[in-house]
C-alpha positions in Angstrom: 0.0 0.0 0.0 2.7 2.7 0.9 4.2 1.5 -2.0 1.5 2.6 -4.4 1.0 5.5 -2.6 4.9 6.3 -3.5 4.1 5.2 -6.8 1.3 7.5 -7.6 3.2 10.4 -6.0 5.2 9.8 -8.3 3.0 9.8 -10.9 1.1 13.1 -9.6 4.6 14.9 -9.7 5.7 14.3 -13.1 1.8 15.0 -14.2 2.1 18.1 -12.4 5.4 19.0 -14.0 4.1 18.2 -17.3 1.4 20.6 -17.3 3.7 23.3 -15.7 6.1 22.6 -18.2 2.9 22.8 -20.7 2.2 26.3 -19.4 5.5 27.8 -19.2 6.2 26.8 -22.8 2.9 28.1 -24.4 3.7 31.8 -23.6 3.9 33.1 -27.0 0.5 31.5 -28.1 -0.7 33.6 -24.5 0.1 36.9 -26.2 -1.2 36.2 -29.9 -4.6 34.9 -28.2 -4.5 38.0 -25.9 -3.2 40.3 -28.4 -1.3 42.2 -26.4 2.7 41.1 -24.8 3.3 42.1 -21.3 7.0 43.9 -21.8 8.8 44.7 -18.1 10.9 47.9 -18.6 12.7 50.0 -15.9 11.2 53.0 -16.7 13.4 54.6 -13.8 17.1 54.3 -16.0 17.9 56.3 -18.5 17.9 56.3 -21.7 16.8 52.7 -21.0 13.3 53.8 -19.8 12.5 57.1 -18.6 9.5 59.8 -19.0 9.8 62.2 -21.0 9.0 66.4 -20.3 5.2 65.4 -21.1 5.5 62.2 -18.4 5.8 59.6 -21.2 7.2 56.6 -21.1 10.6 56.9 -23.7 13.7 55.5 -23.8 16.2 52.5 -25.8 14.0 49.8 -24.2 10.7 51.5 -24.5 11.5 52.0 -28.2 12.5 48.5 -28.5 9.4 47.2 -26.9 7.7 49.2 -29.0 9.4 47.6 -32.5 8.9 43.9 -30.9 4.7 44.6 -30.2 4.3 46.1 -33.8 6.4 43.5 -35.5 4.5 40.6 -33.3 1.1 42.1 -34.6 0.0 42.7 -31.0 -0.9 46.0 -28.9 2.2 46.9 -25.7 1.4 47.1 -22.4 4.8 48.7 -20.2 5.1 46.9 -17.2 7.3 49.0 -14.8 9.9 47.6 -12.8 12.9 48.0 -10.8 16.1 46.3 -11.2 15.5 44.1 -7.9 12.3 42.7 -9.0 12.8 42.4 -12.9 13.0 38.8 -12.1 10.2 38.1 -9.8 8.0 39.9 -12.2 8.6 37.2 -14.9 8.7 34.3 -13.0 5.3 35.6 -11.2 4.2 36.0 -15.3 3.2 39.8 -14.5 5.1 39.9 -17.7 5.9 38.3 -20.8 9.4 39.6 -21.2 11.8 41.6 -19.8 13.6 44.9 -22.0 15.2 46.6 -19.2 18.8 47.1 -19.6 19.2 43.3 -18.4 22.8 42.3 -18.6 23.4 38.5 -19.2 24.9 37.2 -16.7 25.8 33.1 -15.2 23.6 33.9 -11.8 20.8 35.1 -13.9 21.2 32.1 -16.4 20.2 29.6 -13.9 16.6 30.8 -13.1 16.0 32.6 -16.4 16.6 32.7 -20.4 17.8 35.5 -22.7 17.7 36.2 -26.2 20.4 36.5 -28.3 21.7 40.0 -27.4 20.0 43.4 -28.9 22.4 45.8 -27.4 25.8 46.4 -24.9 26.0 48.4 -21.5 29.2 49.6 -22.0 31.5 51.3 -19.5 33.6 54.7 -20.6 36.4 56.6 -19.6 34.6 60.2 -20.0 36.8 63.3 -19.7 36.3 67.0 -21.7 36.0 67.6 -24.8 39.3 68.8 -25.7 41.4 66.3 -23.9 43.5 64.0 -26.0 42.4 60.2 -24.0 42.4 57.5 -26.5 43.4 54.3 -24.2 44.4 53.6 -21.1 47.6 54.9 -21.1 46.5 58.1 -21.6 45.7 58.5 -18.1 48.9 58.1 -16.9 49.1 61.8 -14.6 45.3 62.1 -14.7 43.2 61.9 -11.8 39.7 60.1 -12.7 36.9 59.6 -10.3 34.7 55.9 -10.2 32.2 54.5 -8.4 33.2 51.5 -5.8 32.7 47.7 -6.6 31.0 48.6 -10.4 32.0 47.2 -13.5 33.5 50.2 -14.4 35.7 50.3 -11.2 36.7 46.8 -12.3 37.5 47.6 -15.7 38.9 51.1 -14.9 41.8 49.0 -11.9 42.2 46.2 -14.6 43.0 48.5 -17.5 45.0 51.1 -15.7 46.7 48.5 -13.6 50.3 49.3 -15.1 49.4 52.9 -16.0 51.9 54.8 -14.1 51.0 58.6 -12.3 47.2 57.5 -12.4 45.2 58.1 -9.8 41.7 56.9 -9.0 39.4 58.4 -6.8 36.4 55.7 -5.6 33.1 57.4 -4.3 30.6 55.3 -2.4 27.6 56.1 -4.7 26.6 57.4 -8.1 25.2 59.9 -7.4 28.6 61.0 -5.1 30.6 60.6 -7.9 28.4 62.3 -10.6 28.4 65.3 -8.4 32.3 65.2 -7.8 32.9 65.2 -11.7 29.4 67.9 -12.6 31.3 70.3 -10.1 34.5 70.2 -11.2 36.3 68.3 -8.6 37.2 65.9 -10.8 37.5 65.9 -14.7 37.6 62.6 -15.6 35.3 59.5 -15.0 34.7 55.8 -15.4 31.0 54.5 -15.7 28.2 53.1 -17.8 27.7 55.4 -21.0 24.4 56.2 -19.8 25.8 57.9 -16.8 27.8 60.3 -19.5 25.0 62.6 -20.9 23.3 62.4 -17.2 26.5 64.3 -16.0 27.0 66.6 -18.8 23.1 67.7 -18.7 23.6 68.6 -15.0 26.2 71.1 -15.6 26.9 71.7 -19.7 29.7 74.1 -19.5 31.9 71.0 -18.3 31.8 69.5 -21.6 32.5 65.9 -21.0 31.8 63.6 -23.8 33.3 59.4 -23.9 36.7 59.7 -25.1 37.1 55.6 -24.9 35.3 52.4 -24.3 37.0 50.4 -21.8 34.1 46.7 -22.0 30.8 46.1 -23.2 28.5 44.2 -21.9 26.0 42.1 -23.2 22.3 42.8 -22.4 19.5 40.9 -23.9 15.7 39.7 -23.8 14.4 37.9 -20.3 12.1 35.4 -21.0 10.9 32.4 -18.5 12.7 28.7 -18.7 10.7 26.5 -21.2 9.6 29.4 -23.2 11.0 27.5 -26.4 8.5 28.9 -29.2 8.9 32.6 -27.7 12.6 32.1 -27.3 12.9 30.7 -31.2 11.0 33.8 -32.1 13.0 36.4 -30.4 15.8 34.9 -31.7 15.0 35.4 -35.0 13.6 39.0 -34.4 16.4 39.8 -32.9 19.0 38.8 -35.6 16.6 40.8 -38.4 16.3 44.0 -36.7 20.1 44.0 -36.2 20.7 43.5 -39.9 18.3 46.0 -41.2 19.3 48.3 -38.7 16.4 49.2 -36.4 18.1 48.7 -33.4 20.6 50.1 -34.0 19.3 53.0 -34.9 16.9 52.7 -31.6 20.5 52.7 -29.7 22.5 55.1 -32.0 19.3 57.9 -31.0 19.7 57.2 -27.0 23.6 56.6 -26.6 25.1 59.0 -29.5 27.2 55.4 -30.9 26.7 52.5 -32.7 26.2 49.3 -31.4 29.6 47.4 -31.9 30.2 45.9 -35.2 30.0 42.3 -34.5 26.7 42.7 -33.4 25.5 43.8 -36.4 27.0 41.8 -39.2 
């Protein structure tokens, strides 16, 4: 008797991970039935998402989104999120996908899928306009101001490792070291290339454009495990709008450069 209780436990769990599997996997007949795709986008990170002087939702993602809903033959519907819960909000199905700046990354890769990718974060060395800073060893006397533990702190130690005469500054926040570079205390800075037009707006007579790329990173579509249909699809999307160009024209309008070439051969 226990036995065949075991047995048809058993049973009843790989029933009931049939029909989740079943579910999880049917996602992209969910949105052409409901005519409408559920897109989560961080409509608090520029250019990414952001609202715009008449409190619309704008931005690289929103744009993107956008292309994906028309292209899919269905209405959008922007689900906002945070970085902290971009996650929960898939696996939760309060949305389809996720467009929101979302790095690829191993820790993620366990719980989640991506795309192929539609786009880089990179991180920048940004200094004025008239400064002559190419490559890392151009920093060699310079003082240049980071923000602690980021990529770009990593990539910024990493590259400038055998720089001599540089100096780096580390502030405990963005917003710290935004502040030291909009006011002058510093001219130079490492961070995410959205961080550069964000510093430049605060305070324009400083003049700071990106005078090199130091690494990109890849940032693609979120999508649930099992999602195979809506993954092929998205796939394929993304690989045409590369090669005609949309998205890259979606990222050349929000980050003032192309995406990098490999990308988009």
């Amino acid at each position: 008797m226990n036995l065949n209780r075991r047995v048809l436990g058993s049973l009843a769990a790989l029933l009931l991970v049939g029909l989740s599997a079943s579910a999880w996997s049917d996602t992209l007949d969910t949105i052409k039935q409901r005519k409408k795709i559920l897109v989560a986008v961080d409509i608090g990170a520029p250019p990414y998402g952001m609202l715009d002087g008449q409190a619309r939702q704008s931005g690289s993602d929103v744009d993107t989104a956008r292309l994906l809903a028309k292209d899919l033959g269905v209405a959008l519907e922007i689900v906002p999120v945070t970085g902290p819960n971009r996650v929960p909000y898939l696996l939760t199905r309060k949305a389809d996908v996720v467009l929101a700046s979302f790095s690829v990354t191993d820790e993620r890769k366990k719980v989640i899928d991506f795309s192929e990718p539609y786009g880089v974060v990179p991180v920048v060395v940004g200094g004025p306009a008239q400064a002559k800073l190419k490559a890392f060893p151009d920093l060699s006397g310079k003082t240049i101001a980071v923000t602690r533990g980021t990529t770009a702190d990593q990539e910024l130690s990493r590259g400038a490792k055998e720089v001599p005469g540089v100096n780096i500054v580390r502030y405990e926040d963005d917003a710290t070291t935004n502040t030291a570079v909009s006011t002058g205390q510093q001219d130079y800075l490492a961070a995410a290339v959205s961080v550069i037009p964000v510093v430049k707006k605060s305070n324009p007579s400083r003049d700071l454009e990106i005078k090199f790329v130091m690494k990109a990173y890849p940032y693609a579509i979120g999508l649930r495990k099992g999602d195979t249909a809506l993954k092929n699809w998205l796939d394929g999307w993304v690989s045409t709008n590369l090669k005609n160009g949309r998205i890259n024209g979606i990222y050349k309008q929000y980050f003032g450069m192309a995406l990098p070439d490999e990308m988009i051969k």
